[in-house]
Kinemage of the C-alpha trace (Angstrom):
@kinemage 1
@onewidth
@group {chain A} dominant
@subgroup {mainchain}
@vectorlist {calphas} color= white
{ca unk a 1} P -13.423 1.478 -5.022
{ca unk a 2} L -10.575 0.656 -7.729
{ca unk a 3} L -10.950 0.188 -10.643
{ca unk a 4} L -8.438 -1.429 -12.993
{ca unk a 5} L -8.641 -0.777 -16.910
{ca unk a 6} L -6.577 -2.471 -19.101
{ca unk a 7} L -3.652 -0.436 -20.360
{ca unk a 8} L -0.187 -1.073 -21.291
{ca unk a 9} L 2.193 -0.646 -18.918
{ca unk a 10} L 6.131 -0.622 -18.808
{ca unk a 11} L 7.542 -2.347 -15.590
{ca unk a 12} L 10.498 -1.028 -14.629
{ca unk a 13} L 12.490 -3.266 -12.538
{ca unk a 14} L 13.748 -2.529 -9.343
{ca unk a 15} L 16.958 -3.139 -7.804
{ca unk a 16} L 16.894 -4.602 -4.259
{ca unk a 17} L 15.634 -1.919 -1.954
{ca unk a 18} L 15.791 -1.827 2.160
{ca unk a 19} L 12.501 0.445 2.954
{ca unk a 20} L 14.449 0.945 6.323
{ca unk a 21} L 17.685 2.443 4.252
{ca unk a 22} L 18.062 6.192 4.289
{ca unk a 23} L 18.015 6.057 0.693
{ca unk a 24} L 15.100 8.256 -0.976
{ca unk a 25} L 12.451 5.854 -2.324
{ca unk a 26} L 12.545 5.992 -5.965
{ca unk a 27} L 9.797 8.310 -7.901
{ca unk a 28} L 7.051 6.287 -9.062
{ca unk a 29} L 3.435 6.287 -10.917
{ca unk a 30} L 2.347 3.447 -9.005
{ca unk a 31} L 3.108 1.901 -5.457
{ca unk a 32} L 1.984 -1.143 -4.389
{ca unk a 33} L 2.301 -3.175 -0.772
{ca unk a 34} L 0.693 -6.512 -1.308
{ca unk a 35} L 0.598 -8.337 1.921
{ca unk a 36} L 3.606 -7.435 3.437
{ca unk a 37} L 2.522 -5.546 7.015
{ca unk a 38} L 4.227 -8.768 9.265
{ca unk a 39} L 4.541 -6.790 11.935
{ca unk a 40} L 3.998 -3.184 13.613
{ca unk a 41} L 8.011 -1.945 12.590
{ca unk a 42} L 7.489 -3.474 9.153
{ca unk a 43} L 3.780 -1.764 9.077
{ca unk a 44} L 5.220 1.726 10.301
{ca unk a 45} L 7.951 1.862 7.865
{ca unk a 46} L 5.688 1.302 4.550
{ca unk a 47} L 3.444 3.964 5.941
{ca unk a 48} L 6.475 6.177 6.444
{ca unk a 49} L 7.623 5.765 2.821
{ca unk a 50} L 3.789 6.187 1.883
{ca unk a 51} L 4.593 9.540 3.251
{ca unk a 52} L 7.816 10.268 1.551
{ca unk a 53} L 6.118 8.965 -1.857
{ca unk a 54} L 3.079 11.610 -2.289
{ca unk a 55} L 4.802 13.972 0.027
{ca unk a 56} L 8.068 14.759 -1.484
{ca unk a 57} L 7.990 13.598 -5.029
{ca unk a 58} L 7.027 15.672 -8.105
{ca unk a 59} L 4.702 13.133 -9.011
{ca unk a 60} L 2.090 11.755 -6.707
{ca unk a 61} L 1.781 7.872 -7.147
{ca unk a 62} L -0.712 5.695 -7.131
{ca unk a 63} L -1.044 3.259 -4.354
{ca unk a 64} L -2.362 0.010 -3.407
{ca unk a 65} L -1.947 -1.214 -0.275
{ca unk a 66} L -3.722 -4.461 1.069
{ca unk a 67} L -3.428 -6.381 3.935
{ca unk a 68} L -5.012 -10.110 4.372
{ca unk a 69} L -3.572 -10.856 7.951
{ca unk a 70} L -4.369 -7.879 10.147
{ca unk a 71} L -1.823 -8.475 12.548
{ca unk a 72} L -1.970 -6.466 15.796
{ca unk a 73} L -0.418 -2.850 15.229
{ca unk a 74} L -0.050 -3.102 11.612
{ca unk a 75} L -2.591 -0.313 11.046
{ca unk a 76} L -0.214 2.507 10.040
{ca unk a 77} L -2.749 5.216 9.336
{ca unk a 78} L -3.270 5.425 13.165
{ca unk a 79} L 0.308 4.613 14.629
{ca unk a 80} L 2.485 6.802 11.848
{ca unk a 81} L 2.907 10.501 13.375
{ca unk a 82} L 3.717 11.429 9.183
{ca unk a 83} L 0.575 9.998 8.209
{ca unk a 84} L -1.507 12.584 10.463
{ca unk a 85} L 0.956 15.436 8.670
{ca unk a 86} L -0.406 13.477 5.548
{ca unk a 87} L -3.834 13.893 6.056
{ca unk a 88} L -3.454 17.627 7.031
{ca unk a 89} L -1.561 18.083 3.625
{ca unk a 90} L -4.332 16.416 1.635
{ca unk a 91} L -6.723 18.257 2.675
{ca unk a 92} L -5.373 21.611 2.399
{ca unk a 93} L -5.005 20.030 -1.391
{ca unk a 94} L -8.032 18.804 -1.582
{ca unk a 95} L -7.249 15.342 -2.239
{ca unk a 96} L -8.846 12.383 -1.043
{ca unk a 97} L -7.352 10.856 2.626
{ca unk a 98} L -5.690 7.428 2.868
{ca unk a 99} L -8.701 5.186 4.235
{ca unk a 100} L -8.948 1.559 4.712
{ca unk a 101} L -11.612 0.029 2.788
{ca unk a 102} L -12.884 -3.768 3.633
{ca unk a 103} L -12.931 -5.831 0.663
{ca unk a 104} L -13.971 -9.735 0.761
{ca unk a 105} L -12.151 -12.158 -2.301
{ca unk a 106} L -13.550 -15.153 -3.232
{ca unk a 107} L -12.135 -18.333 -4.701
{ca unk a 108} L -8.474 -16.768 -3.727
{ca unk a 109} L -5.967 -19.597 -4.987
{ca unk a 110} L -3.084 -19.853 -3.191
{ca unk a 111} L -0.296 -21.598 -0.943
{ca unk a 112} L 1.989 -21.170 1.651
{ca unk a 113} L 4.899 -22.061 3.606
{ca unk a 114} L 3.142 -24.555 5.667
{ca unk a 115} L 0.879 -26.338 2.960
{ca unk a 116} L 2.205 -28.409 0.034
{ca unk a 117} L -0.552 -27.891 -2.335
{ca unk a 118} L -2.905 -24.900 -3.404
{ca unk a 119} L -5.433 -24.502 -1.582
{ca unk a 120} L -9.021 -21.714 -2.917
{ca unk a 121} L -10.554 -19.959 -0.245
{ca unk a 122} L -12.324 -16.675 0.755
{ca unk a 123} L -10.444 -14.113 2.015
{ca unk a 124} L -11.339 -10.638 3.759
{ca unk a 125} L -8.497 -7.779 3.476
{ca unk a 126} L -8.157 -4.495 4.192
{ca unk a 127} L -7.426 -2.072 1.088
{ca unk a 128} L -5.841 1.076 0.241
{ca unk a 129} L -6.681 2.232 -2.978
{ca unk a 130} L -5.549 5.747 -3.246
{ca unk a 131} L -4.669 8.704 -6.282
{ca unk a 132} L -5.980 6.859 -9.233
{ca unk a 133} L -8.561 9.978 -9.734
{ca unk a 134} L -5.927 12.591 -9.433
{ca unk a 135} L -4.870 13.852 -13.148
């Protein structure tokens, strides 16, 4: 469960960034992938960099991860061969695993590509909420 307390925070902003570059994903207190797993490559790639950002960095981020659609083959934590390495490392530090947790919204108020005005509707999505225990 996450829980979000009101705090002040500084945002830095980001230039453009290509998750598919071979450039090192900058350090960071908090990761977040809203919606964005379109497709299995797109999917494997975030989890990949999910990897590289508790894995290799100093700091071990925060992360929020959701996903509304559910596309077929989006679900990195099974197809990502780094995110089983992931889990092993966790363990042996006796942090918490990256798990999907079910979540349902309601009164979501939103649009899209396809529809000219807002539309409010219920939405279920699948949630990573991950690190925000660790000190």
């Amino acid at each position: 469960f996450c829980v979000f307390l009101p705090c002040n925070l500084f945002l830095k902003p980001l230039p453009d960034f290509d998750i598919f570059s071979e450039t090192p994903l900058p350090e960071s207190d908090i990761i977040i992938a809203a919606d964005v797993l379109y497709n299995p490559e797109l999917a494997a790639q975030v989890g990949r960099r999910i990897y590289e950002a508790i894995s290799k960095n100093d700091t071990i981020p925060k992360l929020i991860v959701t996903d509304s659609q559910k596309f077929h083959g989006t679900d990195f934590l099974v197809g990502v061969k780094e995110l089983k390495e992931l889990s092993s490392l966790l363990r042996e530090r006796g942090l918490e695993e990256l798990q999907w947790e079910m979540r349902q919204l309601s009164q979501v108020r939103g649009s899209g590509v396809l529809v000219d005005e807002d539309q409010t509707y219920d939405v279920d999505v699948r949630m990573i909420c991950w690190g925000w225990d660790i000190q």
